[in-house]
C-alpha positions in Angstrom: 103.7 83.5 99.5 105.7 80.1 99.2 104.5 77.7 97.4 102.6 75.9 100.6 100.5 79.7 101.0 102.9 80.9 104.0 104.3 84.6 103.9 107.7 84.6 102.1 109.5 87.1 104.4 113.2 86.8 102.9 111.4 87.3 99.3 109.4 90.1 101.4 113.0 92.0 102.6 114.3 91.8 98.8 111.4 93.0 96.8 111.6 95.9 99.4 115.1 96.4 99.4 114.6 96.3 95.5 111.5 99.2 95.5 113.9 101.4 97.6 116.7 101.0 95.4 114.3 101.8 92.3 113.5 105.0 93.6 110.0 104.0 95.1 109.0 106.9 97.5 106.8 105.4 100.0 105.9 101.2 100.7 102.0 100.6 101.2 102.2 97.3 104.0 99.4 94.8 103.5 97.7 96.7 100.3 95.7 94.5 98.3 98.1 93.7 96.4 99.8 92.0 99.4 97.1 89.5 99.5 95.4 91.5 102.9 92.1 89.9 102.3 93.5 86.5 102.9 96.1 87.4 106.1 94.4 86.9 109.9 94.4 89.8 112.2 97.5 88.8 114.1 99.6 87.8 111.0 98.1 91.0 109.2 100.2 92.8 112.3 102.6 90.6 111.8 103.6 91.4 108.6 103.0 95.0 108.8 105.6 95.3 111.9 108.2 93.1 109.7 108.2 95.6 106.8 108.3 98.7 109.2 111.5 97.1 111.2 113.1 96.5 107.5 112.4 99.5 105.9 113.9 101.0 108.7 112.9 104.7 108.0 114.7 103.9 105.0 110.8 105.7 103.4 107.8 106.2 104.9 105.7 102.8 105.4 101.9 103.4 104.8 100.4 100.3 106.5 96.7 98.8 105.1 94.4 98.6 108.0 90.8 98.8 106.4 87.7 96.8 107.7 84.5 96.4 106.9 83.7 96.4 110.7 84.7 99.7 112.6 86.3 97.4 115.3 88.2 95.6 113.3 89.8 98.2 111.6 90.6 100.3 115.1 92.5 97.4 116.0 94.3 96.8 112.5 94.9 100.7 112.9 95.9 100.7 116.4 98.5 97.5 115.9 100.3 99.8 112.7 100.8 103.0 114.8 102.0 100.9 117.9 104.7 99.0 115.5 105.5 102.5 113.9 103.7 103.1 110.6 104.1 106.5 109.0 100.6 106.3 107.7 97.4 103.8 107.4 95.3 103.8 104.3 91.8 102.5 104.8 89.8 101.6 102.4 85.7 101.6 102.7 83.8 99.1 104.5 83.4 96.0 101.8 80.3 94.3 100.9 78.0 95.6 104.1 77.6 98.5 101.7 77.0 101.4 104.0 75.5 104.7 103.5 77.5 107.9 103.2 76.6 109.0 107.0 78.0 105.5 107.9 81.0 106.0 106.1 81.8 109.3 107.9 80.9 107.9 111.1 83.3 104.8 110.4 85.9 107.0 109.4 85.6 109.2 111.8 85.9 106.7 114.8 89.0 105.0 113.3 91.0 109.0 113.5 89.6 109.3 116.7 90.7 105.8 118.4 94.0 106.0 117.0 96.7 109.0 116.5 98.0 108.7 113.4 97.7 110.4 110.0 94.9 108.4 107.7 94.5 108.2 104.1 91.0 106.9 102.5 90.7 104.1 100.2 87.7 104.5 97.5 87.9 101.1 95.0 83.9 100.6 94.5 84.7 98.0 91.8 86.3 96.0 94.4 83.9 97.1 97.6 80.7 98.0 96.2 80.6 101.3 98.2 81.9 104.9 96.6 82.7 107.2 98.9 81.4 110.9 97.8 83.6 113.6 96.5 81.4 115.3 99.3 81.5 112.3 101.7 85.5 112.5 101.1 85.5 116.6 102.0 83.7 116.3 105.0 86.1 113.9 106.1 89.2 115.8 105.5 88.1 118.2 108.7 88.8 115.3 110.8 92.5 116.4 112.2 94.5 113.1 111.2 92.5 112.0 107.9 95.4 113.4 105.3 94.0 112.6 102.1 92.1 110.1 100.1 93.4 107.4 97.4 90.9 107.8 95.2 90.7 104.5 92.3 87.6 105.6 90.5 89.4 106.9 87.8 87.5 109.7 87.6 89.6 113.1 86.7 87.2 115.3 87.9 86.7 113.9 90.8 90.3 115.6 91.9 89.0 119.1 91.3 85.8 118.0 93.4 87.4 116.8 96.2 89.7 119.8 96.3 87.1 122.5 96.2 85.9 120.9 99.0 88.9 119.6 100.9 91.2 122.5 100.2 94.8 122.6 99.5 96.2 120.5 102.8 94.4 117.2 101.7 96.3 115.0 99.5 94.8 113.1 96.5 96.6 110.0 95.6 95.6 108.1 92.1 94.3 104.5 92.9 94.1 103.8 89.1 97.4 103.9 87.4 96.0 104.1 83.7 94.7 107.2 84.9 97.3 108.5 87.5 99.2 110.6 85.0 96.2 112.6 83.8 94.9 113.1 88.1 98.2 114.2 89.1 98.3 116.7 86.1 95.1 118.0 87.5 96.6 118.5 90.8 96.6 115.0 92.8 99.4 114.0 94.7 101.1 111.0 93.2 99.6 107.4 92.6 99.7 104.1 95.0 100.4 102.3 92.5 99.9 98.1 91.1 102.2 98.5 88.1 104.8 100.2 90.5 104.7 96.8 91.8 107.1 95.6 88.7 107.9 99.0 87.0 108.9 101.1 90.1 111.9 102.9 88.2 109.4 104.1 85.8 106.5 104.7 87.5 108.9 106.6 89.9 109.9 108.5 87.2 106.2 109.4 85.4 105.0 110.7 88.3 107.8 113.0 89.2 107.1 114.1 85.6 103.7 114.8 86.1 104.5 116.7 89.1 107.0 119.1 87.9 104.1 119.9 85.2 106.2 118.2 82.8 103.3 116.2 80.5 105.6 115.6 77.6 107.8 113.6 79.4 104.9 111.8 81.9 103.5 110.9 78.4 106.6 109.3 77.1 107.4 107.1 80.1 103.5 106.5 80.5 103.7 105.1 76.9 105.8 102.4 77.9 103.8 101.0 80.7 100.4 101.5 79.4 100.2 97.9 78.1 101.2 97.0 82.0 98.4 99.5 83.4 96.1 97.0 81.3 97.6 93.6 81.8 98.1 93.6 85.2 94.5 93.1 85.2 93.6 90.8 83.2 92.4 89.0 86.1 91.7 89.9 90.0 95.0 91.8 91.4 97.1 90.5 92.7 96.8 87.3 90.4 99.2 89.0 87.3 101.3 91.0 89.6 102.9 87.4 91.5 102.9 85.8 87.8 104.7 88.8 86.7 107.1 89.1 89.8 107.6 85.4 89.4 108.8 86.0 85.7 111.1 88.3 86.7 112.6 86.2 89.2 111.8 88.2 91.9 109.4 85.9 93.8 108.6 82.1 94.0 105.2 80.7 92.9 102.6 80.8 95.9 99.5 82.6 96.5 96.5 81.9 98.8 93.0 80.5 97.7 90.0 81.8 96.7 93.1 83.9 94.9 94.9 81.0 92.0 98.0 81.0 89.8 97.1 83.5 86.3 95.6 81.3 83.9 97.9 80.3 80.9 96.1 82.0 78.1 97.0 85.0 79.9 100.5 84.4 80.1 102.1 85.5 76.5 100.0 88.3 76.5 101.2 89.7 80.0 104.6 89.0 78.7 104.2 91.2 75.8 103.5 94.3 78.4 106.1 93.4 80.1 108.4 93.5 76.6 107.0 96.7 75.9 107.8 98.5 79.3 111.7 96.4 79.7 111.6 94.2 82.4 112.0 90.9 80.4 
């Protein structure tokens, strides 16, 4: 955002040009910590068909186009596969906290309205809704729902979800403090905050982790562990603009309710960022 709360799209184009050039396999559009919660439905689109036309197949774009109404997100889904999204990643129905039949039945409308492949969101610390290990299975039957980021933190959830799933569903870490450990346990890879600042690195851990190496994941894991903290000292994506501003990479802007990161914050977040290089 600029400093008046509009997107910054030429920042936009060079923090993705930057990911790409770190090694960063996949872009998630509109994530949260793109600031989705405070972008309108048409600039939501907006932005999502801006990073698609940049990225230029460059790597797969996953685009964020979750709702706490089933409408909503049918239309957020619908506007990503029209502008050419590889993927959408919806996470569950905020707030309205509904029951684990509702969030099949949400789900499953969403696949059905629109063709293309779908990846479930479970954050209950930011939604108040958890999504079932069994909730998540039953889901995975539905033909374009690909696999679940799952944010709990929760190792065993992995080997839940997999008995049930089976070996075609993917299982992406939505905690990175934890994303070496689920991916050693036979998840997919991570979508990733601290990627956010640290790609190279995070890049790098997880491609560790899934060659089976967990001597080197450790090592590189080390190094970011104090970012995997930091980043959340308050609500994401609050520390990841301070820390992209630090670095130079963005200008200061971000939209209310969200605000600048407090400055007792500050030196501490810098001392993360010591640890893992960028400063």
């Amino acid at each position: 955002m600029t400093a008046d709360g509009a997107v910054d799209y030429p920042r936009l184009r060079e923090l993705l040009d930057w990911q790409i050039e770190q090694g960063t396999d996949g872009i998630v559009a509109v994530g949260t910590t793109g600031e989705s919660a405070t972008l309108p439905e048409d600039e939501h689109c907006e932005v999502i068909k801006r990073i698609i036309d940049h990225v230029a197949k460059r790597v797969p774009v996953i685009a964020g186009t979750g709702a706490n109404s089933t409408s909503e997100a049918i239309r957020l889904t619908r506007c990503a596969a029209d502008a050419g999204a590889d993927a959408c990643l919806l996470v569950t129905p905020y707030y309205n906290k509904p029951t684990q039949e509702g969030l099949y039945l949400h789900h499953k409308a969403v696949a059905e309205a629109v063709d293309v492949p779908q990846i479930l969101y479970n954050v209950p610390g930011r939604t108040a809704c958890d999504m079932l290990p069994e909730t998540a299975a039953r889901l995975a039957a539905v033909d374009n729902i690909v696999g679940i980021k799952e944010a709990t933190g929760e190792i065993e959830r992995v080997v839940r979800i997999r008995q049930g799933a089976g070996e075609g569903f993917d299982i992406f870490s939505g905690d990175d403090a934890t994303a070496r450990e689920l991916v050693l346990a036979g998840g997919q890879g991570v979508i990733s905050v601290t990627a956010n600042v640290a790609p190279k690195d995070m890049h790098d851990m997880i491609m560790a982790a899934l060659a089976g190496d967990s001597g080197r994941a450790a090592e590189v894991d080390a190094r970011l562990a104090g970012l995997h903290r930091d980043l959340f000292l308050e609500a994401n994506p609050i520390p990841v603009k301070w820390a992209l501003a630090e670095m130079g990479r963005i200008d200061t802007g971000i939209r209310l309710p969200m605000t600048w990161l407090s400055e007792s914050h500050h030196e501490v977040l810098r001392a993360s960022m010591r640890l893992a290089g960028l400063l």
